[in-house]
N, C-alpha and C positions, 0 to 999 in steps of 0.2 A: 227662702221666702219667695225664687220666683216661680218657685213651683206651685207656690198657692194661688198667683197671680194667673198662670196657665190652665191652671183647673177652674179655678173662677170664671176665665174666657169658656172653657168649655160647655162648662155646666152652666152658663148662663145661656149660652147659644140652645145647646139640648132642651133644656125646659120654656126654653123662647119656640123652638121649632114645635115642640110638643103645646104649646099655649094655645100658637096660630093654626092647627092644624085640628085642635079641640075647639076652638074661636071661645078661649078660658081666657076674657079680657084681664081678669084677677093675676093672673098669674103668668100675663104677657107683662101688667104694668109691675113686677116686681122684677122679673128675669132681663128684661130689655135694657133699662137703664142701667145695666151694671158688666153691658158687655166692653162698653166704651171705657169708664173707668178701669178695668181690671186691666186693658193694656196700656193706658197713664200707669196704675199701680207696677207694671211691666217694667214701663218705662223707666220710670222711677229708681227701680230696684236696680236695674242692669247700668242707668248711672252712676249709682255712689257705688256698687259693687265692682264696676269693670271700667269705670269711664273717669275714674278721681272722682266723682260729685259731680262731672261737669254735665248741669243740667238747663235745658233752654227753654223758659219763661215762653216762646213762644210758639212750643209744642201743648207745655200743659195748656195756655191758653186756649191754644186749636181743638185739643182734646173735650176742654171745658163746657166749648162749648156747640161742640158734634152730644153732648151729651145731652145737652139743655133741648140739640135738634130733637133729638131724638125723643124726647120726653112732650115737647111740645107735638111732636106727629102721631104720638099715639092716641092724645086726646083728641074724639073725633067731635066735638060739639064744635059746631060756627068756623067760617075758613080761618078767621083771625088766629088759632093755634095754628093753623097751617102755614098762614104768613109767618107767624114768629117762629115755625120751625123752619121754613126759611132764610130767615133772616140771620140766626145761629148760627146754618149751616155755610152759609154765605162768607158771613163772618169770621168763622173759624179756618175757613179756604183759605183766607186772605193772611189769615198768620200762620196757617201750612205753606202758603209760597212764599213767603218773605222769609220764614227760615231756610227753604232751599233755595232762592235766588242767592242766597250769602254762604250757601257751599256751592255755587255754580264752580264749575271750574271753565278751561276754554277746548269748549262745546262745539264740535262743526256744526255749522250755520246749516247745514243741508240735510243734517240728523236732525234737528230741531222743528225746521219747516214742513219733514214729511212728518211725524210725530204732529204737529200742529194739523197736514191736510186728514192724516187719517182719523182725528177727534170730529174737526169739524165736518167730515164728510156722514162722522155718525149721528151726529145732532142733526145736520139739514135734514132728515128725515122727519125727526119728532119734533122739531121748526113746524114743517108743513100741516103735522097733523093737530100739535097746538092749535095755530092758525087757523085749520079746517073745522078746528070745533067750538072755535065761536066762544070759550068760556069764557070771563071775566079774568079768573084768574092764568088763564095762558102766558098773558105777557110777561107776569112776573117769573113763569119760567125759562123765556129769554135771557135776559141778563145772566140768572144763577147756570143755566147750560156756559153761557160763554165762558162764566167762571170756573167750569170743569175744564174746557178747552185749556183757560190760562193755567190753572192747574198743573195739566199735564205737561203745559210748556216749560213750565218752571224747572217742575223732575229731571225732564229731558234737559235741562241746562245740565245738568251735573253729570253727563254720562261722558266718561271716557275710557280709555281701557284701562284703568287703573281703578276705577269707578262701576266698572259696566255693570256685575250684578248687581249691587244697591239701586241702580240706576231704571235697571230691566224690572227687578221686584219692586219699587216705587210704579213704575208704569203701568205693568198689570194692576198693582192695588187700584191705580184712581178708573184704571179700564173698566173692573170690575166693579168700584165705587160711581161712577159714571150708570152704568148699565142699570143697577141697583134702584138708586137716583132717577133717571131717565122712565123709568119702569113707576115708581109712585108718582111721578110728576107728570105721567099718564092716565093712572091710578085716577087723578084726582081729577082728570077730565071725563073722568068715566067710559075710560078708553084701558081695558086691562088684557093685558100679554099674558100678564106669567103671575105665577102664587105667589103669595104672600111669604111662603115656605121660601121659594124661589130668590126672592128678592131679600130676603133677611140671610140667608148663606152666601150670595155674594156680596151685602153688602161687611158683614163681618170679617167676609176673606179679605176684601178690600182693606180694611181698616189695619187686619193683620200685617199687611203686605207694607204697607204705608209707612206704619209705624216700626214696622221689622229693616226697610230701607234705609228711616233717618237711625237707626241705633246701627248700620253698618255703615253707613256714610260719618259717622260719629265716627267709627272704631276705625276706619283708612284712613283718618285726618289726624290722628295723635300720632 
């Protein structure tokens, strides 16, 4: 079963890249939304298969509702879907950290803080150019950047050497989840880096990586 969960990711990625690259809205809004659930259906699977059932309320949560982001981003009428893809994305942060604050282990304080200056030294950039562009909606992506930062603090609580890869591969994911992120929330000030193509394969490796951390931070804890 989780093999149908891993070609799901695939093939929904493939025909997602093939949609954006066609600009086949039809066939972005079928392939998109079902890249997030097939790694919940992942998740899921490698739970009750490998892990007793032991499954945590506030992954699917997070998962739930990066999906609902993602579905709200695609519709492009009026910002108000952009706020509430926001707001999803935001939200579902917030119970992706709180499940990894509660597998923190004890963390050096000095792996933490540089992990904490190298986020925020990538944000103060796209800080500046928000700011420079005057939009309406820039400020709101203040706050949700900071949340990337706390994000990535969280991760980094868990790294030890008993931990370290789960801990390495959760950081690159929100690196790349970040970039992803950072990249439409430019996007949207009409300040564009990179494709669309671009920003949709790191934001999937991200999510990969994310969700690939907490099911090995799962499997070192039993």
């Amino acid at each position: 079963m989780d093999i149908f969960f891993i070609a799901l990711f695939l093939i929904a990625n493939i025909f997602d890249q093939i949609a954006l690259f066609k600009h086949n809205d039809t066939l972005e809004y079928i392939s998109k939304p079902l890249i997030v659930p097939s790694l919940l259906g992942l998740y899921l699977i490698y739970s009750f298969n490998y892990f007793s059932g032991q499954v945590y309320n506030l992954i699917i949560i997070a998962l739930i509702l990066h999906t609902l982001g993602d579905i709200f981003l695609m519709i492009k009428k009026g910002s108000i879907f952009f706020i509430l893809g926001i707001l999803s994305f935001f939200t579902g942060h917030i119970f992706y950290m709180t499940w990894f604050v509660r597998m923190s282990t004890n963390t050096s304080f000095l792996f933490i803080i540089s992990i904490s200056i190298v986020f925020i030294l990538g944000f103060l950039y796209i800080f500046k150019l928000i700011l420079d562009s005057k939009n309406p909606l820039g400020p709101l992506l203040i706050p949700y950047s900071l949340a990337l930062v706390a994000f990535a603090i969280c991760i980094s609580s868990t790294f030890t050497p008993d931990n370290m890869l789960p801990s390495v591969i959760g950081l690159v994911g929100i690196a790349l989840f970040s970039f992803s992120d950072g990249c439409i929330g430019l996007k949207s000030l009409d300040i564009k880096y990179f494709s669309e193509n671009c920003i949709m394969i790191t934001y999937s490796l991200g999510q990969l990586l994310i969700i690939s951390s907490v099911l090995l931070l799962v499997s070192t804890s039993l």
